[in-house]
C-alpha positions in Angstrom: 6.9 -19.6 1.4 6.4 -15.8 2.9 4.6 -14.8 5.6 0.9 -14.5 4.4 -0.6 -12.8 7.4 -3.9 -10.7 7.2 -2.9 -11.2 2.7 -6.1 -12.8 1.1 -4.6 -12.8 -2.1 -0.9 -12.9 -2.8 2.2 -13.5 -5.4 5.7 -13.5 -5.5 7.7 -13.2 -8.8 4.7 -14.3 -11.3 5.9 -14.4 -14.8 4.2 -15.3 -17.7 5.5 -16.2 -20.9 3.7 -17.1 -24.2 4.9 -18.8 -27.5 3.9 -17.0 -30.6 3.9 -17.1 -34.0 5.2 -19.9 -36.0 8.7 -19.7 -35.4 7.3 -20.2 -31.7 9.0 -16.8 -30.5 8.8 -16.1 -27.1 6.9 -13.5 -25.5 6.8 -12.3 -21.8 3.6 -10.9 -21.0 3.7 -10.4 -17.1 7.6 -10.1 -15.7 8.4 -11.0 -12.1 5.1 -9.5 -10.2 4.7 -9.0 -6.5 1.2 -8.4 -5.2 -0.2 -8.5 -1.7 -3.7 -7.7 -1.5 -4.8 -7.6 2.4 -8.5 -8.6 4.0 -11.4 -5.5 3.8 -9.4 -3.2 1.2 -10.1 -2.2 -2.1 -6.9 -2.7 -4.4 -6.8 -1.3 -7.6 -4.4 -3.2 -10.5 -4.1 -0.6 -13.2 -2.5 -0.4 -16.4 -3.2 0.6 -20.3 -4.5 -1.7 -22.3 -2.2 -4.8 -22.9 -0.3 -4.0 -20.3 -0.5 -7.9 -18.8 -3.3 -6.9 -16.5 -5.7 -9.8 -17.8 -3.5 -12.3 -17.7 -2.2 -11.7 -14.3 -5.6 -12.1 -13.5 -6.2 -15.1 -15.5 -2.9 -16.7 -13.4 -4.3 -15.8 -10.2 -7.9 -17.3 -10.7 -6.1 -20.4 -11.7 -7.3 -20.3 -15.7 -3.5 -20.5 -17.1 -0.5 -21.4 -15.9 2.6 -19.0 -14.7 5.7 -19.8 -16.1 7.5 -18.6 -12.8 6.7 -17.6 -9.4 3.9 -18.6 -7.4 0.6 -17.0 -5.8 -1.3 -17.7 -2.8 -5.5 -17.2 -2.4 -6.4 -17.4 1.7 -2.9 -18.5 2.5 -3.4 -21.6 0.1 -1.8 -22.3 -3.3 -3.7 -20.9 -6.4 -5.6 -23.9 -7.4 -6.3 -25.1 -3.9 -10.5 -25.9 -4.5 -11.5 -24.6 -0.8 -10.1 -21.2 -1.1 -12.0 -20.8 -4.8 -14.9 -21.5 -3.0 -14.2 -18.3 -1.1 -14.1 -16.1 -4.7 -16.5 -14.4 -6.8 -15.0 -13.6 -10.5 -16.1 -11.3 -13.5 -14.3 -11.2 -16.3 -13.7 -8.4 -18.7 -15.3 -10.3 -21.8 -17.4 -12.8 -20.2 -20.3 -14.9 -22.0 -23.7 -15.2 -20.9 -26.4 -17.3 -22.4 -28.4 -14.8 -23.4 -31.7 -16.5 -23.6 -31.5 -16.8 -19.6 -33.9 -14.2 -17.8 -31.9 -12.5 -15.2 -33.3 -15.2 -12.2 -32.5 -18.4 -14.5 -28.8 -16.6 -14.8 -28.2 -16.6 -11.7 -29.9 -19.8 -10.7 -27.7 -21.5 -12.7 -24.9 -20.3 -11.1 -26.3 -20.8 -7.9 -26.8 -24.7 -8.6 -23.0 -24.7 -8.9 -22.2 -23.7 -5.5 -24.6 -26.1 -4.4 -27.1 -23.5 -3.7 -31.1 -24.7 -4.0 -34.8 -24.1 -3.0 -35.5 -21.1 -1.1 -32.0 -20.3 0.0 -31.0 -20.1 -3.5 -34.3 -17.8 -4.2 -33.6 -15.4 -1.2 -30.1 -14.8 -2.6 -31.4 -14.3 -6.0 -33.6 -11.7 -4.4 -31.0 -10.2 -2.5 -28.3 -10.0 -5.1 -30.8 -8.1 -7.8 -32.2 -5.5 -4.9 -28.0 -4.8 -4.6 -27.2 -4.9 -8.0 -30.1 -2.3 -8.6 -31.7 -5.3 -11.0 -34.9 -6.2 -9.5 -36.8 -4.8 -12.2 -35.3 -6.7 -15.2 -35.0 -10.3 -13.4 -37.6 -11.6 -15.5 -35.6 -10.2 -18.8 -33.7 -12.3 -20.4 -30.1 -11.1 -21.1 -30.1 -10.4 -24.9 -32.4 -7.1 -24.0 -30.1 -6.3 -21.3 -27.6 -2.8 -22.1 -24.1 -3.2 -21.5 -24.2 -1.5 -17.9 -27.3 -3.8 -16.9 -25.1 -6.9 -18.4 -22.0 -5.4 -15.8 -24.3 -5.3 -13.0 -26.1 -9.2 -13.3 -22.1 -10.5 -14.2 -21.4 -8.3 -10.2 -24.4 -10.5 -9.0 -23.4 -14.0 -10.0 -19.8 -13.5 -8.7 -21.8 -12.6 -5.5 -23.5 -15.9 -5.4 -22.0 -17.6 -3.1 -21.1 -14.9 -0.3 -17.1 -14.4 -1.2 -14.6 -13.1 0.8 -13.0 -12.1 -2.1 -14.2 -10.2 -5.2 -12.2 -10.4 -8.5 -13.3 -7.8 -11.0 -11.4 -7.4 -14.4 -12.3 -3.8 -16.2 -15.6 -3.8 -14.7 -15.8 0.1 -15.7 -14.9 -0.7 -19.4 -17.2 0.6 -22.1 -19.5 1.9 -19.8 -21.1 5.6 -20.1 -20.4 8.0 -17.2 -23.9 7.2 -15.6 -22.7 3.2 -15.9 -19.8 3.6 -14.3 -21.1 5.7 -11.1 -23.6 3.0 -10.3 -21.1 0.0 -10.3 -18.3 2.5 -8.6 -21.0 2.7 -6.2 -21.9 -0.8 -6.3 -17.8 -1.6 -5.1 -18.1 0.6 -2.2 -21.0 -0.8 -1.2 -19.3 -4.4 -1.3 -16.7 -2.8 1.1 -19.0 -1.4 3.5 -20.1 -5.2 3.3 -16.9 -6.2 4.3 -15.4 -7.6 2.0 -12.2 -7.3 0.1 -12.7 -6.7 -3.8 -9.6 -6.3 -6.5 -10.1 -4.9 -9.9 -7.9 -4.3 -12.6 -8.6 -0.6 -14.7 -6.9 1.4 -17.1 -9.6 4.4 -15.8 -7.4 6.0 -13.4 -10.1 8.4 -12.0 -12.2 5.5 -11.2 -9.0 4.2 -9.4 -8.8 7.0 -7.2 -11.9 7.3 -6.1 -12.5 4.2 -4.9 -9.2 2.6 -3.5 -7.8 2.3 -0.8 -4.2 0.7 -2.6 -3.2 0.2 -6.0 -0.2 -1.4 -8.1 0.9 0.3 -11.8 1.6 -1.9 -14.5 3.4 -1.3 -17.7 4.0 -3.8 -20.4 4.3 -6.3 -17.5 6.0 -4.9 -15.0 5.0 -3.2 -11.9 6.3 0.4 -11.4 4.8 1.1 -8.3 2.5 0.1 -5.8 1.3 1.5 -2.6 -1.6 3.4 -0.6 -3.3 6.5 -3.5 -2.5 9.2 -1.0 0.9 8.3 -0.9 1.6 7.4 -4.2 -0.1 10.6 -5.4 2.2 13.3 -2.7 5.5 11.1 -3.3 7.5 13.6 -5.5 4.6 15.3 -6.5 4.7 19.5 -6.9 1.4 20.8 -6.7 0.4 23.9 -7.9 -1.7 26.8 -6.9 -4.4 28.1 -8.8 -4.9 32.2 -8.7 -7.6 34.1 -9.6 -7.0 38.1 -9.8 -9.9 41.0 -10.2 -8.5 44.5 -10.7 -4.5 43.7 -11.1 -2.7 46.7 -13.0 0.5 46.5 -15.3 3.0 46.5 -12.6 0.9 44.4 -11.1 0.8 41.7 -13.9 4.9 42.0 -14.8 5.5 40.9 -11.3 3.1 37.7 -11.5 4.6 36.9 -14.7 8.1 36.6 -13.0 6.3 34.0 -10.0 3.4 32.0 -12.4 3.8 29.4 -14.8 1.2 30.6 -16.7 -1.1 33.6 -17.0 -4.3 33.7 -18.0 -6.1 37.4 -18.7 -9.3 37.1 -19.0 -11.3 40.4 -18.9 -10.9 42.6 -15.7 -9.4 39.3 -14.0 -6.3 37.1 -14.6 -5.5 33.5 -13.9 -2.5 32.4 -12.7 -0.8 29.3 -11.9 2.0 29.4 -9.5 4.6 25.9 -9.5 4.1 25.6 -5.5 2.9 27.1 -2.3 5.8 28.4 -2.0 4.8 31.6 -4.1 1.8 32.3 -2.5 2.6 35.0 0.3 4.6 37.2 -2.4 1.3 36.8 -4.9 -0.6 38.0 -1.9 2.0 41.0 -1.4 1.4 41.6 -4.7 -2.3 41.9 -4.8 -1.9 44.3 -1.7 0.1 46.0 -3.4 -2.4 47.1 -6.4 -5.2 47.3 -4.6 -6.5 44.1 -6.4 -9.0 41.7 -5.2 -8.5 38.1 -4.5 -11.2 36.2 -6.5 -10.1 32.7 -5.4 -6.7 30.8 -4.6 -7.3 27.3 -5.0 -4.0 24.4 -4.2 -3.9 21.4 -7.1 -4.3 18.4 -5.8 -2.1 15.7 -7.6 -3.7 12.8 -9.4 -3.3 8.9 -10.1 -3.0 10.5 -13.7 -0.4 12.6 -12.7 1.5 9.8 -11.0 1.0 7.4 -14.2 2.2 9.6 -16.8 5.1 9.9 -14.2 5.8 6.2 -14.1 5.5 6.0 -18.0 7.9 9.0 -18.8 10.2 7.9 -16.1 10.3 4.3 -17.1 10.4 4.2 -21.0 14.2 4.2 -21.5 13.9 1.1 -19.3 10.9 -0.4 -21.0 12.5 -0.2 -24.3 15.8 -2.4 -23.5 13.6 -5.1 -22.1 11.5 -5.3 -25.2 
């Protein structure tokens, strides 16, 4: 086996394939993954949809099977019953007894870990204060929206104090206000200390929450590492110009430096391929008297980076279909 070290949650070549149809065809849904997820980080598993994230998930909580490869939770085989007591879990289509007020909910799932009487009751309390739920624990779950359903499904895979939060498309369907509160509610688990994975196919979420994320398309992992990195790694950003005032002669020598030129009124927008363009632009501007409005650099994104992956990898995709 490798080297765990400081990895709470690890795997090494996971592969999982299904039988379908009645012919009984076979279909690989997750192809040789490698993920290392280390203590007090938030990892971000992100994909389209269908693109195996779910059932890697399912694999590594121990709810199916891989057909190769194995995974390790706290240094201990997937299935191992003292290192699941050491998870919290939500996921992406879970059901709730809706009849349940918010407090019964998550009593119920208290009694599981073994949790009773007043501990249980102070953790209850504690959990809904976090979750932002304090108001609706006497509600029962059939009145709850979706982003009030999101936040008491956070709170019962908080129930028992993990180590280790699992989280699969905890953003999804969510309006913008629903997903700032449980984006919030991640970082505030970090600041906690502890270490939370969640799978997305919202990259901006992604980025502004993780500290490390792993790509997946139709299975396979195409890259994986810290977001800064990822996001500079063969990336060209751009420069963003905004000119008042710029002339003719002006304008014909932007054209030759810019991608693309904007006019808009008295000003003009241009965007130049790199920084490297920048000190003739200003030469220009001298030049014609102009005025710089702004000059603003292009940070890359996870988008940027996916779109990347996907354009870069289809050729291969395609022959392993």
């Amino acid at each position: 086996m490798s080297t765990i070290g400081n990895s709470i949650l690890k795997a090494e070549g996971l592969s999982k394939t299904f039988k379908v149809g009645f012919l009984g065809r076979s279909v690989t849904a997750v192809h040789g993954l490698d993920l290392d997820v280390r203590k007090g980080e938030v990892f971000g598993f992100l994909g389209p949809n269908g693109a195996g994230k779910t059932t890697t998930i399912k694999m590594l909580m121990g709810l199916i099977y891989p057909t190769s490869g194995q995974a390790w939770l706290f240094g201990r085989p997937i299935g191992d019953q003292e290192s699941k007591a050491r998870l919290g879990f939500l996921p992406e289509s879970p059901y709730f007894y809706d009849y349940l007020t918010g407090i019964e909910f998550l009593q119920f799932y208290g009694h599981l870990f073994g949790l009773r009487g007043a501990a249980l009751g102070k953790r209850i309390d504690e959990l809904l204060d976090l979750v932002g739920m304090s108001h609706a624990s006497h509600l029962q779950l059939r009145k709850f929206s979706k982003g009030m359903l999101q936040r008491v499904g956070i709170a019962q895979a908080l129930i028992n104090d993990p180590e280790l939060v699992v989280l699969d498309e905890p953003m999804s369907g969510l309006d913008p206000i629903g997903r700032k509160e449980i984006r919030d509610l991640i970082l505030r688990l970090k600041e906690a200390g502890k270490t939370i994975f969640f799978s997305s196919h919202i990259l901006h979420d992604a980025e502004l929450l993780c500290d490390r994320v792993a790509i997946i398309l139709k299975g396979r992992q195409v890259a994986c590492g810290r977001v800064s990195d990822l996001i500079d790694e063969g990336a060209t950003h751009s420069v963003e110009v905004v000119i008042d005032g710029l002339g003719s002669e002006g304008l014909v020598r932007l054209r030759q430096l810019a991608d693309r030129v904007i006019i808009q009124g008295p000003q003009v927008l241009a965007v130049l391929p790199s920084r490297q363009q920048v000190g003739q632009v200003l030469e220009i501007i001298r030049g014609a008297k102009a005025t710089l409005v702004s000059l603003t650099p292009q940070k890359g994104s996870l988008e940027d980076l996916f779109i990347r992956e996907v354009k870069s990898k289809q050729p291969e995709l395609r022959e392993a279909v």
